[in-house]
C-alpha positions as CSV (number, residue, x, y, z in Angstrom):
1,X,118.1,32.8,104.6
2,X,118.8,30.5,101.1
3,X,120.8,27.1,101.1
4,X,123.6,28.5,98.9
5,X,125.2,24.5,98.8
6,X,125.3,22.0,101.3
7,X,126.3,23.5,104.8
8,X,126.5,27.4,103.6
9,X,123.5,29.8,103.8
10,X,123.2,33.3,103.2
11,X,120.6,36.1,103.2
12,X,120.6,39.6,102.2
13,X,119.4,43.2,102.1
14,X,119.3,45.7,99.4
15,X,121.6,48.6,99.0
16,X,120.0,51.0,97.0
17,X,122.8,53.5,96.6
18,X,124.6,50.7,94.9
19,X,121.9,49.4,93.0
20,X,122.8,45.5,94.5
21,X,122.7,43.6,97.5
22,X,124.9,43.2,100.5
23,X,124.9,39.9,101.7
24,X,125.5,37.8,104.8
25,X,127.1,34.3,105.0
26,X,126.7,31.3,107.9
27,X,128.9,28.3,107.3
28,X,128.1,25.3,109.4
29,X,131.4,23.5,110.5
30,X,131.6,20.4,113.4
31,X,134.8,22.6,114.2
32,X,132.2,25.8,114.9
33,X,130.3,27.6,112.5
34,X,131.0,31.1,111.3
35,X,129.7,33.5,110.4
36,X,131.1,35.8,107.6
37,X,130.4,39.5,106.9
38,X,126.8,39.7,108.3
39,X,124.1,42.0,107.2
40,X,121.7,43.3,109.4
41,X,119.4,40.1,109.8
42,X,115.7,40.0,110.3
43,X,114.0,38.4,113.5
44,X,114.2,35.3,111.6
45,X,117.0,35.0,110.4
46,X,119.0,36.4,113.9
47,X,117.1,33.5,115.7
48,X,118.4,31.3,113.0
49,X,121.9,32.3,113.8
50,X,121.4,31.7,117.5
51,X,119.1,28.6,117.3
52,X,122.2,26.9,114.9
53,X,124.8,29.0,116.8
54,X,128.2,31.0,115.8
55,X,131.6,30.6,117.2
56,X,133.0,32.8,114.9
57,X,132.2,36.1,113.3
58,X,134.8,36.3,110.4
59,X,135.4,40.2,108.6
60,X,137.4,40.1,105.5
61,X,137.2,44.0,105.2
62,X,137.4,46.9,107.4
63,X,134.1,48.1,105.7
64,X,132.1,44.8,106.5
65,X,131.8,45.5,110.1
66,X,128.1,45.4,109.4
67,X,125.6,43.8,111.8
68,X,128.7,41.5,113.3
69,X,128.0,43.7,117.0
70,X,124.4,42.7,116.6
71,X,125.4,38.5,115.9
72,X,128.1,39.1,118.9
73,X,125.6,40.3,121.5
74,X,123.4,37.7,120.4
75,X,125.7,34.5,119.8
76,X,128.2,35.4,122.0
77,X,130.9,34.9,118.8
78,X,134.3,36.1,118.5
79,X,135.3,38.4,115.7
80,X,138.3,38.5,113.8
81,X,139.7,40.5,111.2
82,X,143.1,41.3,109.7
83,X,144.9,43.5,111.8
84,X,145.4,45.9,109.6
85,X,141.6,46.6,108.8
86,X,141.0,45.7,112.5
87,X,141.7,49.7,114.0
88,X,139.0,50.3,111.3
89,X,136.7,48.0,112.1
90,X,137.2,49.1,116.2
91,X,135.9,52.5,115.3
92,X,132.3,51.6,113.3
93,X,132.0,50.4,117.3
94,X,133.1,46.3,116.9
95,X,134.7,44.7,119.3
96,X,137.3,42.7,118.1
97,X,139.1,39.4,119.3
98,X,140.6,37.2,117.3
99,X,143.6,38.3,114.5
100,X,143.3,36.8,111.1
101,X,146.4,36.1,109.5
102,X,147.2,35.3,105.5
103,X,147.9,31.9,105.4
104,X,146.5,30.8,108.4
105,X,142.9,28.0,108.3
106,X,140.2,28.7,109.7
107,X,137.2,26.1,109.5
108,X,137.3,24.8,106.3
109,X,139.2,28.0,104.9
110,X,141.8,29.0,103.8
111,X,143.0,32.8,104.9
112,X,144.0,34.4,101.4
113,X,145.0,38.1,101.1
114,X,143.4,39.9,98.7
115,X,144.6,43.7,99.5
116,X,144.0,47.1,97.3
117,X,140.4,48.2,98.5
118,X,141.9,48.2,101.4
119,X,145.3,46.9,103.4
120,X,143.5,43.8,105.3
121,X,141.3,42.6,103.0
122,X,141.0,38.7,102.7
123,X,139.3,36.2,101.3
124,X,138.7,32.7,102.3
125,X,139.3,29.6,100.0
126,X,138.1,25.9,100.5
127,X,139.3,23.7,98.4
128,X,137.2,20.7,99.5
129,X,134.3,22.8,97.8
130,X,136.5,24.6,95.0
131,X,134.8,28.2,96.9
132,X,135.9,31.0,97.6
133,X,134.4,33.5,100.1
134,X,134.9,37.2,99.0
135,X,134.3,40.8,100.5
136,X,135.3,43.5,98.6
137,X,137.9,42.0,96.4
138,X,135.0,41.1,93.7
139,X,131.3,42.0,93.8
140,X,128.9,39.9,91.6
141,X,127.4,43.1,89.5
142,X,126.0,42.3,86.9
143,X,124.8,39.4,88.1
144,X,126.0,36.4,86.7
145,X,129.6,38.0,86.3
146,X,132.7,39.0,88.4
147,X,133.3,42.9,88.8
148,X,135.2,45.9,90.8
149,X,134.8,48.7,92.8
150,X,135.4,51.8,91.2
151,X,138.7,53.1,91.7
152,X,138.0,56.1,93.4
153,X,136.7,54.2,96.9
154,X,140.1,51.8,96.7
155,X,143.0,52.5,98.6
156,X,145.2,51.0,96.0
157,X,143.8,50.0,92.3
158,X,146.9,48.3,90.9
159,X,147.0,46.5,94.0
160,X,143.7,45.3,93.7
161,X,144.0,44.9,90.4
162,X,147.2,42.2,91.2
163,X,145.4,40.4,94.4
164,X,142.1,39.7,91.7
165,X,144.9,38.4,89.0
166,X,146.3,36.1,91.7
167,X,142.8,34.7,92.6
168,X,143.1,33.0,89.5
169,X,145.9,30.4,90.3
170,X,143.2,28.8,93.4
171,X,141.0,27.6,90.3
172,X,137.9,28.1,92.4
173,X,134.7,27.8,90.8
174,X,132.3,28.9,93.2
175,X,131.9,32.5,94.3
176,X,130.2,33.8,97.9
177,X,130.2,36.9,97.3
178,X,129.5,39.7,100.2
179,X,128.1,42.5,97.3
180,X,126.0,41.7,94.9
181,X,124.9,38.0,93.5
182,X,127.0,34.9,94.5
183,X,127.7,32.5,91.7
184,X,127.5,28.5,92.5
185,X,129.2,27.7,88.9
186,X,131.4,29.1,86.3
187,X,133.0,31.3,88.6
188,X,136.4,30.8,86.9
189,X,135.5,31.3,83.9
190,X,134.0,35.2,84.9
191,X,136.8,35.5,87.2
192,X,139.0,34.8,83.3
193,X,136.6,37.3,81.6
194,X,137.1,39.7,84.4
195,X,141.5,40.0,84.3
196,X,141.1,39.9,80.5
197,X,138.8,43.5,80.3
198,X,141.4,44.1,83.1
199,X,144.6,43.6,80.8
200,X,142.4,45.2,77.7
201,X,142.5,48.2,79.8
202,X,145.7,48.5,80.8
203,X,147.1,48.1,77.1
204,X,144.6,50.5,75.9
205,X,143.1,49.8,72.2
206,X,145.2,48.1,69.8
């Protein structure tokens, strides 16, 4: 587990099918930390979770189910997800408890909807810390820049396309991101580069 800034951690494991890493994220918050999107975590880093404890296991997709039955068992934290990724989610075998709403505050976050890779997708924005927690919506491949999933494993590319575009107007500047490499600074700026190659495309060349 690395100190991504003050008060937010994360750790990893490779996916080799995608060529990146997944990654797991533990925010530590007087209000009760959570714990976002987790990996499966080695010894260490599960005794980590435990030792600093969890109230909350956050999802922001239906796909990011992950090891969050694995943190539950062992943290005894409740796991919410938008509902509509939450039937999902219930199926890869998670218990769920908690509904996450757009618009709602959770911790230091802000509950954003980000749909289009799939209908619940969220992502969570502090603006205390300019940062923004992301799932699917973005993945940091290459790293140092902002990317998407290919089309063909979204539910709805224009939609994602629009929910990314929309991202723009929080002016965050740090990225957590759940695939891939996170980016600490200059986030906007690839998050710009990223909805101008996605506008290029769209006109087609001049």
């Amino acid at each position: 587990m690395v100190e991504f800034s003050p008060g937010i951690f994360t750790w990893s494991v490779p996916s080799e099918p995608h060529g990146y890493d997944f990654n797991g994220t533990l925010l530590l918050d007087k209000g009760g930390n959570l714990c976002i999107d987790p990996v499966e975590p080695d010894t260490e880093t599960l005794d980590r979770l435990a030792d600093e404890g969890v109230a909350r296991i956050v999802l922001t997709n239906r796909n990011h189910a992950r090891a969050a039955s694995l943190v539950r068992e062992r943290t005894g934290a409740r796991v919410s997800i938008h509902p509509a990724d939450a039937e999902y989610a219930r199926g890869q075998g998670v218990e769920i408890d908690d509904a996450l709403e757009v618009g709602q505050r959770i911790g230091p976050f802000d509950v954003i909807g980000v749909p289009g890779k799939s209908p619940g997708e969220i992502a969570l924005y502090d603006p205390a810390r300019n940062l923004l927690v992301v799932g699917d919506a973005l993945i940091g491949n290459p790293p140092g820049q902002l990317s998407l999933l290919r089309d063909k494993v979204l539910d709805d590319p224009a939609q994602l396309r629009a929910s990314v575009r929309a991202l723009l107007e929080l002016g965050a500047d740090a990225f957590v991101l759940g695939d891939g490499v996170s980016i600490s600074a200059g986030g906007r700026k690839q998050l710009e580069r990223l909805i101008d190659s996605i506008d290029r495309a769209a006109t087609g060349p001049s």
